[in-house]
C-alpha positions as CSV (number, residue, x, y, z in Angstrom):
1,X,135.8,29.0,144.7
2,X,136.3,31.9,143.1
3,X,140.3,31.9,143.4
4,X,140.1,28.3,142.1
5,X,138.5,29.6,138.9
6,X,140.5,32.1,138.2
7,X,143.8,29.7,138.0
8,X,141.8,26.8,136.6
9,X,140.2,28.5,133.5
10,X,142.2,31.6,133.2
11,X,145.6,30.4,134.8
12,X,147.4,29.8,131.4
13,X,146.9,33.8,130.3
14,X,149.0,36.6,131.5
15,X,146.6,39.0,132.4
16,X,142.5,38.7,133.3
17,X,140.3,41.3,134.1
18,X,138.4,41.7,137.3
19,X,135.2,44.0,137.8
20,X,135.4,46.1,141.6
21,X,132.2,47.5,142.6
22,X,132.4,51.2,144.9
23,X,133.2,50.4,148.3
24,X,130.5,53.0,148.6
25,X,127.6,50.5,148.3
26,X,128.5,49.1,151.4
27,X,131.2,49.4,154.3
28,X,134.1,47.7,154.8
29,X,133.0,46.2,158.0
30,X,130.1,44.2,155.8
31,X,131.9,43.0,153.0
32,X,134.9,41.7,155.8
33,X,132.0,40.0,157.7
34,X,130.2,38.6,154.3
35,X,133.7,37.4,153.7
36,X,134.5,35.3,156.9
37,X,131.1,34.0,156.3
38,X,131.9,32.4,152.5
39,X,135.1,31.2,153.9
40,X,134.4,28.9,156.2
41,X,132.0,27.2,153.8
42,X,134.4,27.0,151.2
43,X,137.5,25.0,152.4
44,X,140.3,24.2,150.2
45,X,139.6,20.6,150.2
46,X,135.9,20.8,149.0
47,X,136.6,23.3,146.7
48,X,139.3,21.5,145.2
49,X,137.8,18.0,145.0
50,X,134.2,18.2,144.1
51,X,133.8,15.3,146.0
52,X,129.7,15.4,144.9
53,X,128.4,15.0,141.5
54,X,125.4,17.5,141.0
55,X,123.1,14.9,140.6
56,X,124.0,14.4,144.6
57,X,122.1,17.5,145.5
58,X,118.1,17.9,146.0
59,X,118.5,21.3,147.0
60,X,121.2,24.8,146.0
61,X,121.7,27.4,147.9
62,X,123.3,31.1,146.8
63,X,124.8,33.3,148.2
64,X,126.6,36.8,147.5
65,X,129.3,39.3,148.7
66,X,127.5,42.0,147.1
67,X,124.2,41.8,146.5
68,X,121.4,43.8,148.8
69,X,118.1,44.5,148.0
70,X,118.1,46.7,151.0
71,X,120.2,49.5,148.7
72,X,118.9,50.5,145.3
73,X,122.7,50.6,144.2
74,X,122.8,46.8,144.5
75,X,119.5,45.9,144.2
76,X,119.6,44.4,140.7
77,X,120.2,40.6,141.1
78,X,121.5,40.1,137.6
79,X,124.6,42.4,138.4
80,X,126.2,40.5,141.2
81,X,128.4,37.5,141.3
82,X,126.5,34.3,143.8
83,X,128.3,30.9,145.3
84,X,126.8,28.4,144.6
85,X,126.4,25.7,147.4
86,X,124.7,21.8,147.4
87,X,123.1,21.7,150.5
88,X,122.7,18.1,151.8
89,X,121.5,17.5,155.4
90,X,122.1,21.5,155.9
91,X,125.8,21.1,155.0
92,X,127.1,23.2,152.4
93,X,129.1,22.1,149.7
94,X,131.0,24.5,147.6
95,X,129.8,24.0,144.0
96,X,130.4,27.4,141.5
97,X,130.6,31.0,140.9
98,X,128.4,32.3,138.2
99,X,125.7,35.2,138.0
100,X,122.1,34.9,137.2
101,X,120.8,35.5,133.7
102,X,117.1,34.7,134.1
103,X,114.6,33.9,136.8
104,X,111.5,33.2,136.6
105,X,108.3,31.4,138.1
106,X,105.8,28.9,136.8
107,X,102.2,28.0,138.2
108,X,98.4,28.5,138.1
109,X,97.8,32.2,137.9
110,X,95.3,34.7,139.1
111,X,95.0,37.1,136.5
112,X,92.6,40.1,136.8
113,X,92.2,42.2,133.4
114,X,88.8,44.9,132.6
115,X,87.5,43.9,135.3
116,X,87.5,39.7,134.9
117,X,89.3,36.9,136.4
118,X,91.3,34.2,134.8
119,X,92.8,31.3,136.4
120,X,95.3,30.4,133.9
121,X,99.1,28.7,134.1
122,X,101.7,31.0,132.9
123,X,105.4,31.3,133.2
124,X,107.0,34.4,133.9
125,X,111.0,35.2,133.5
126,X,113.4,38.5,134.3
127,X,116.1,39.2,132.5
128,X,118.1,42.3,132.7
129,X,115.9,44.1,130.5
130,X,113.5,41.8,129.5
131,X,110.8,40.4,130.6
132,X,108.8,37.0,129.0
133,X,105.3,35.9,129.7
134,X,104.1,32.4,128.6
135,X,100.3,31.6,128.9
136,X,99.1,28.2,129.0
137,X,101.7,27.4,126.3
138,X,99.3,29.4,124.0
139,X,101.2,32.9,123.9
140,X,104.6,34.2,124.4
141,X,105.1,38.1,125.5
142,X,108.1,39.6,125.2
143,X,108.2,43.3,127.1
144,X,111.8,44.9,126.7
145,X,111.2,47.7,129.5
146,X,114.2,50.1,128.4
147,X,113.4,50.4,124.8
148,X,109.5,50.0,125.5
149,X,109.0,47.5,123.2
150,X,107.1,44.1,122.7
151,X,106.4,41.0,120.6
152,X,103.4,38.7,120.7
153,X,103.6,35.5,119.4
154,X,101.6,32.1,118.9
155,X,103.5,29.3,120.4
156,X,100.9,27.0,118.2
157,X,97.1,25.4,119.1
158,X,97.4,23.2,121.9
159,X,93.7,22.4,122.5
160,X,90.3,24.2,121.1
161,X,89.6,24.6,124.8
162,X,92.6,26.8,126.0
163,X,92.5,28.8,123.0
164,X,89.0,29.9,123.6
165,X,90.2,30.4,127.1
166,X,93.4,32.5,126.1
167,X,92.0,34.9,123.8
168,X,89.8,37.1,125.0
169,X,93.0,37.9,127.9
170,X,94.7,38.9,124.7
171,X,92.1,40.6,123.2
172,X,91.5,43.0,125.9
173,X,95.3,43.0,126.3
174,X,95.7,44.6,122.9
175,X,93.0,46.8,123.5
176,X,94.7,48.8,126.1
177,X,93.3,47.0,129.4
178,X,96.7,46.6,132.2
179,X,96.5,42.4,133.2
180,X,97.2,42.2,136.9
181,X,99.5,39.0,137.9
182,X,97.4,38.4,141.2
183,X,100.2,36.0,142.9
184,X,103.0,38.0,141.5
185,X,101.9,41.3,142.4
186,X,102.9,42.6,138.7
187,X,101.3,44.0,136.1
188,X,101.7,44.3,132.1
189,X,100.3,46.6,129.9
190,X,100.9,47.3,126.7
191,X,101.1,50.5,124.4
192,X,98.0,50.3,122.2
193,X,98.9,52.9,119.9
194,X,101.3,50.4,117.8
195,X,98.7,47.2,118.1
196,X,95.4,48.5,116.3
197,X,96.3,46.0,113.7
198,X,97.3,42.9,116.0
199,X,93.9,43.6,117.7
200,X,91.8,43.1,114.3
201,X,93.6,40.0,113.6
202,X,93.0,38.5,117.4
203,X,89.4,38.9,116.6
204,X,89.3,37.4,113.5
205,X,91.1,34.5,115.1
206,X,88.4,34.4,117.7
207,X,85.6,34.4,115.2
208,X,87.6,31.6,113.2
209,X,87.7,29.3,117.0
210,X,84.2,29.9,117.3
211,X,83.2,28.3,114.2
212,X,85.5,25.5,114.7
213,X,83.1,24.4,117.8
214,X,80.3,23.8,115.3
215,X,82.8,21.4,113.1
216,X,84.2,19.7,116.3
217,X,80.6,19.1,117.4
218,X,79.6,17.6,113.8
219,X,82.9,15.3,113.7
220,X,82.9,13.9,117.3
221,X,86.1,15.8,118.3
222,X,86.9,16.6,122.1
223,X,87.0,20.3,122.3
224,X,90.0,19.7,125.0
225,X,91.9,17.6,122.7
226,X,95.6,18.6,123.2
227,X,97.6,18.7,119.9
228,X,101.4,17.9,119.9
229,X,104.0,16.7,117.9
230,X,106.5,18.2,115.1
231,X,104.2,19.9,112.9
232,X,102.3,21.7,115.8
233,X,102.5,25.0,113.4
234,X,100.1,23.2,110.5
235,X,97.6,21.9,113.0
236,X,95.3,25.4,113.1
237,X,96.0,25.8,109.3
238,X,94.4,22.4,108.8
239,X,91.5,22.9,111.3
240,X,90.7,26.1,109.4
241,X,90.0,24.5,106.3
242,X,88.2,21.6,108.2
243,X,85.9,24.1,109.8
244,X,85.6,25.9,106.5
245,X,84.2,22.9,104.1
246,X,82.2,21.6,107.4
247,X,80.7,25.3,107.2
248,X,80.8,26.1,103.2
249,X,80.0,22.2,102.3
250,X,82.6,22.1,99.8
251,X,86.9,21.3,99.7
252,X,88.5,24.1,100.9
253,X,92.2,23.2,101.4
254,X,91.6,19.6,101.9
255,X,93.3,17.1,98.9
256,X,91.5,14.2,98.3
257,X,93.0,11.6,95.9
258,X,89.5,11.1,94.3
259,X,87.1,14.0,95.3
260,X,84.2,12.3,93.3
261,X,84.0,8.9,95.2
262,X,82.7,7.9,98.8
263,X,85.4,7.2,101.0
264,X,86.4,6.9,104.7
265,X,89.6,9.4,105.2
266,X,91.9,9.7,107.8
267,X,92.8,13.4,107.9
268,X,95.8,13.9,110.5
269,X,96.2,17.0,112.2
270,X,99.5,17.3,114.3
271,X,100.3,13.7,116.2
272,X,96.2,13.4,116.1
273,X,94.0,12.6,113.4
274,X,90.5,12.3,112.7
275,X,88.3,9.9,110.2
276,X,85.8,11.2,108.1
277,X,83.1,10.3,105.4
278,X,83.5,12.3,102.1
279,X,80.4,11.6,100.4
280,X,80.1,14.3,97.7
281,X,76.3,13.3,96.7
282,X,75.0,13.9,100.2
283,X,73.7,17.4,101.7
284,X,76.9,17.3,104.3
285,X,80.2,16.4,102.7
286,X,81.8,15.6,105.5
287,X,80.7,13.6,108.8
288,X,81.9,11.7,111.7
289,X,83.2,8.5,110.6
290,X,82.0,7.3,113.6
291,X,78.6,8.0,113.7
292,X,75.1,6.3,113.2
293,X,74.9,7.6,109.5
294,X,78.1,5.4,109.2
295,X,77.1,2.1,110.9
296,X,74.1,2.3,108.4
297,X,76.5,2.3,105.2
298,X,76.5,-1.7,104.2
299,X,79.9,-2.7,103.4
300,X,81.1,-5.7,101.2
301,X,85.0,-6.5,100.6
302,X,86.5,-8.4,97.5
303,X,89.8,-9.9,98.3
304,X,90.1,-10.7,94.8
305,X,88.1,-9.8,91.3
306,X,86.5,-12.9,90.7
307,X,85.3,-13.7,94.1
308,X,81.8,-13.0,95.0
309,X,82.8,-11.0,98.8
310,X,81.4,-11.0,101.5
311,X,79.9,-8.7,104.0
312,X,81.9,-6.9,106.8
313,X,82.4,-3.8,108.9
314,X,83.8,-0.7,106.4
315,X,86.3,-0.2,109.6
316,X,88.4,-2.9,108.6
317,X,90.1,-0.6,105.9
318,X,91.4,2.0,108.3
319,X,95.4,1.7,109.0
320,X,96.3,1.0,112.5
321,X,97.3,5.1,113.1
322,X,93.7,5.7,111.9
323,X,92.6,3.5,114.8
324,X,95.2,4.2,117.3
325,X,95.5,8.2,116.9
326,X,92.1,8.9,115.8
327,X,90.7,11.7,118.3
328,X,86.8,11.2,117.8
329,X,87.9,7.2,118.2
330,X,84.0,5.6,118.8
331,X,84.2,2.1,120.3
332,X,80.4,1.2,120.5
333,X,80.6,2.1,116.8
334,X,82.9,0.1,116.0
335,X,81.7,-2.4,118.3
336,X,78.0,-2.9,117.1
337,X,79.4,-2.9,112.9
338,X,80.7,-6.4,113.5
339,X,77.1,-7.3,114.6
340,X,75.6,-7.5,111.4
341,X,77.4,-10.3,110.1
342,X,79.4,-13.5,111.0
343,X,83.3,-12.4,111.1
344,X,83.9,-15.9,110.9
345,X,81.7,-17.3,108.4
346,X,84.2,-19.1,106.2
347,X,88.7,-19.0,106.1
348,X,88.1,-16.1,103.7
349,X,86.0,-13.9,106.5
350,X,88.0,-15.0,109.2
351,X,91.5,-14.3,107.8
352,X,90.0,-10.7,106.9
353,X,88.7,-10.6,111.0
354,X,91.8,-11.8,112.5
355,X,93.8,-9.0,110.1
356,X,91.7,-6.3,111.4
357,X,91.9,-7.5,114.7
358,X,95.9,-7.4,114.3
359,X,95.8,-4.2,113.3
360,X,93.7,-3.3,116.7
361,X,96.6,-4.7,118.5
362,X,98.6,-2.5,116.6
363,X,96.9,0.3,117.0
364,X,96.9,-0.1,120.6
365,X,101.0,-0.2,120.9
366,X,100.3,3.4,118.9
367,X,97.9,5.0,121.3
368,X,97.5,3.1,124.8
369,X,94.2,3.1,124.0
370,X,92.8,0.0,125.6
371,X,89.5,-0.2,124.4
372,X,90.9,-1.5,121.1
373,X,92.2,-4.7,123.2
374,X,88.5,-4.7,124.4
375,X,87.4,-4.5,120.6
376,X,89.8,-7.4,119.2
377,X,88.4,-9.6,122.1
378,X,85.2,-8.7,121.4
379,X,85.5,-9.7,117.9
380,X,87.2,-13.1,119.2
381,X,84.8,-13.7,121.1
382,X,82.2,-14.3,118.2
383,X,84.8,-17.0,116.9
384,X,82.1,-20.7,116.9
385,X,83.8,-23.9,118.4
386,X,83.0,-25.8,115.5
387,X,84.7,-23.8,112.8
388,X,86.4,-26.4,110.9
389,X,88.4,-25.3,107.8
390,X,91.3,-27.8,108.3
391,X,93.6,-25.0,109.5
392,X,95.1,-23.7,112.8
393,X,92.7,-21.1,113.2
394,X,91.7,-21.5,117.0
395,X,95.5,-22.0,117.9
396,X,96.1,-18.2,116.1
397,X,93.2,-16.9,118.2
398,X,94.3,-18.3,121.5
399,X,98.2,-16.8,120.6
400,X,96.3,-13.4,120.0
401,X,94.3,-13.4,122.5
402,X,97.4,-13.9,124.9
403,X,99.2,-11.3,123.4
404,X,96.1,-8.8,124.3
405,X,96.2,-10.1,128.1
406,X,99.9,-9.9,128.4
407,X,99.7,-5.9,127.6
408,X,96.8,-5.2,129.4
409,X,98.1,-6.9,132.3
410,X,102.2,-7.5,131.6
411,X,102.1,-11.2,132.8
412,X,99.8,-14.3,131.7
413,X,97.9,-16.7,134.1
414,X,98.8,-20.0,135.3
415,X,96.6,-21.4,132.9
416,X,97.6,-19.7,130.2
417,X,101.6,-20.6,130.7
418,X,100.2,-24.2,130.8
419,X,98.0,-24.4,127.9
420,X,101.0,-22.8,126.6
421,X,103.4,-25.4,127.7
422,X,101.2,-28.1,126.0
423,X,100.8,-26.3,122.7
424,X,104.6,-25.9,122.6
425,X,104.8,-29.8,122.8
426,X,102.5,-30.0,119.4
427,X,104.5,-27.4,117.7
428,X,108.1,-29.4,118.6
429,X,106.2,-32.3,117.3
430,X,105.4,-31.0,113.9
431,X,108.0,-28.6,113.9
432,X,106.2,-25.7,113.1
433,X,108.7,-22.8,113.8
434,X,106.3,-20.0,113.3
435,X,104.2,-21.4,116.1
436,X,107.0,-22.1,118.6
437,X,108.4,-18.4,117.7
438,X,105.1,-16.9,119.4
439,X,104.8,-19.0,122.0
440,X,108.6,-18.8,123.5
441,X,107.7,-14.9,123.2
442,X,104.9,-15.2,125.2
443,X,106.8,-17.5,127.6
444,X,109.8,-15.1,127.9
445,X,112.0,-17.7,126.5
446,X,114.8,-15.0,125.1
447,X,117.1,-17.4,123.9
448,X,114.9,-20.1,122.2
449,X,113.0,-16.9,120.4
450,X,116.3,-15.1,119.3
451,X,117.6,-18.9,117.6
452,X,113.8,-19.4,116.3
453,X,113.9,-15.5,114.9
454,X,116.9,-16.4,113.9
455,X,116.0,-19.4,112.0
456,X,113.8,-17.5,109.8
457,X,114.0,-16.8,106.0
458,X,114.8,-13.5,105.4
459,X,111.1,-12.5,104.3
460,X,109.8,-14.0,107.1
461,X,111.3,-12.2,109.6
462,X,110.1,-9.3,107.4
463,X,106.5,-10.7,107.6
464,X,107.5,-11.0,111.7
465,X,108.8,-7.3,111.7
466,X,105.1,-6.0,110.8
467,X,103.5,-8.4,113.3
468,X,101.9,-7.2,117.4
469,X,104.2,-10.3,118.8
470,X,107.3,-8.9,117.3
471,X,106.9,-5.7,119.6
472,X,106.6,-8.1,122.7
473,X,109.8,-9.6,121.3
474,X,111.5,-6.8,120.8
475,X,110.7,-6.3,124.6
476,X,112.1,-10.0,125.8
């Protein structure tokens, strides 16, 4: 392997220079044996053909001429040259020659520091010189062992729950204590001389996650909610300030468009968000928007100025990413707000219903969260059999409520594909495209939906585009 190499990369260039280590590491009986050895798994035809892809292999083997952990002199893997072999059914296959520039480990660790145990995952790499800690995706330690040097840094929060759990580790860390790697037999310790001023910091930041358990407690956040997305560096920034006007009961870093109004907000934190009320004439300012005090609030929506309203739940405002990526989410909430009233009192109330419920659908495709299927049905399921407003309403419902079964179960009944099968008869009949779009969806028909789609005005495949069934169309 290593012959072929050297004329395949380096064949074109007159010269190339080649690193000998002192035959006095070893003996020249070893390295002839460790020789014979690498030859016979490396015949000219393997090596030449690569008659494996790597994706072939479920397991690599290495091997070297020169390394021996037996002799300090060669002890150091990240000085020797390996082979590199695919192993499949114990045969070797010859596959490179490189050197190792990192190894490293990851799992749940055993870590013993001033006299407590964690049980914490961690990832641990050697380099030549360096050496790189990771803790529960929390922490990065850098040790560079020649220059005696480190660097601590905040990979970003992950979850209330494993910062609280990370930081007294670092704490006593900086404050001199050696942490013991149980499983790894190593242990790091850093030169407190240098970190008085890291260490003042990491308890400030502890004081700062202990507060935050009061403001998750008040706004119905899971403690062990686990934070991700692009923006993972704003997400403790915006907690702060959270935590702060929970705790101060007043704005601190938090815009809102009209501070002196009630409102429902969705304030997003990372690829979460949560929904509050701002009420600035009550004692709290902020407070779960899905709580008790909430469901109390009497709600009434005008779809236009001159038209009386009517009463509904104040949950219909929120956007589907409120609903689908809110993190203190409250279905029974939700749930019992739509008991107050009749969803489906007139066309006006039931358009409004069958919107939010829409939007639930949405939501779901945003989250996977399946109790806001459960919700829509429920809210369906208060539809009367003898609303008559001289529309289609019961055919929209029964389309809607198909397209809730077919994601929580990825096929529709018998029943369903016949009542289907009927309806599309009626729609053919009074050629109602918009009809026999959904329900070729529903039946997989991907030809008959791309013509109908097709078909479409230009705005209304725009109206389509913002629609639940378009996703399952999209999917055909």
């Amino acid at each position: 392997m290593e012959l072929n190499q050297l004329i395949r990369i380096y064949g074109h260039q007159k010269t190339k220079s080649v690193e000998l280590r002192p035959l006095e590491e070893t003996n020249l009986y070893t390295v002839c044996y460790k020789f014979l050895r690498e030859q016979k798994r490396q015949p000219r035809m393997l090596v030449e053909k690569q008659i494996f892809s790597p994706e072939a292999f479920q397991e690599y083997r290495l091997s070297s001429m020169t390394f021996d952990t037996s002799n300090p002199k060669t002890s150091s893997i990240f000085e020797h040259d390996f082979n590199i072999y695919g192993v499949i059914n114990e045969t070797h296959f010859p596959y490179n020659v490189g050197r190792i520039e990192s190894m490293g480990a990851s799992s749940l660790t055993r870590l013993n520091i001033n006299g407590d145990l964690y049980s914490l995952t961690s990832k641990i790499s050697f380099e030549q010189n360096k050496i790189t800690v990771v803790i529960e995706e929390v922490i990065t330690i850098n040790i560079y062992e020649r220059e005696q040097k480190y660097n601590l840094h905040f990979m970003g929060f992950r979850s209330l729950t494993t910062q609280l759990k990370v930081i007294p580790l670092v704490i006593d860390l900086l404050a001199g204590h050696p942490v013991e790697f149980e499983d790894y037999g190593f242990v790091l310790k850093l030169n407190v001389q240098k970190i008085s001023d890291d260490l003042q910091e990491v308890q400030v930041y502890q004081q700062n996650l202990l507060d935050m358990t009061v403001a998750f407690e008040r706004l119905g956040i899971p403690e062990n909610t686990f934070f991700g997305g692009s923006n993972i560096s704003d997400v403790y920034p915006q907690l702060l300030a959270i935590t702060k006007t929970v705790s101060q009961n007043s704005l601190n870093g938090i815009k809102i468009e009209k501070p002196d109004n009630t409102s429902l907000l969705n304030i997003k934190l990372g690829d979460k968000s949560i929904v509050v009320l701002h009420n600035p004439k009550d004692d709290r300012l902020l407070i779960n928007g899905f709580s008790e005090e909430v469901l109390k609030i009497d709600c009434v929506i005008h779809t236009n100025q001159e038209g009386e309203g009517f009463p509904h739940s104040v949950y219909t405002i929120l956007s589907e990413e409120a609903l689908g990526k809110s993190i203190n989410f409250d279905y029974d909430i939700i749930r019992r707000s739509f008991d107050k009233f009749d969803p489906f009192i007139n066309l006006e109330t039931f358009n409004w219903t069958n919107q939010f419920c829409l939007k639930c659908i949405q939501a779901y495709d945003l989250g996977n969260n399946s109790q806001l299927l459960d919700l829509a049905n429920y809210i369906y399921d208060k539809y009367p059999t003898d609303f008559d407003e001289g529309d289609c309403s019961e055919q929209v419902i029964f389309i809607n409520r198909l397209q809730i079964h077919k994601r929580l179960n990825r096929t529709l009944e018998e029943t369903m594909i016949e009542k289907l099968i009927e309806l599309k008869h009626e729609a053919i009949s009074r050629s109602d495209k918009d009809l026999l779009f959904c329900i070729n969806v529903l039946l997989e028909n991907k030809i008959e939906a791309n013509i109908g789609f097709r078909q479409f005005k230009f705005e209304t495949q725009e109206f389509y585009r913002d629609l639940p069934i378009y996703k399952l169309y999209l999917e055909l």
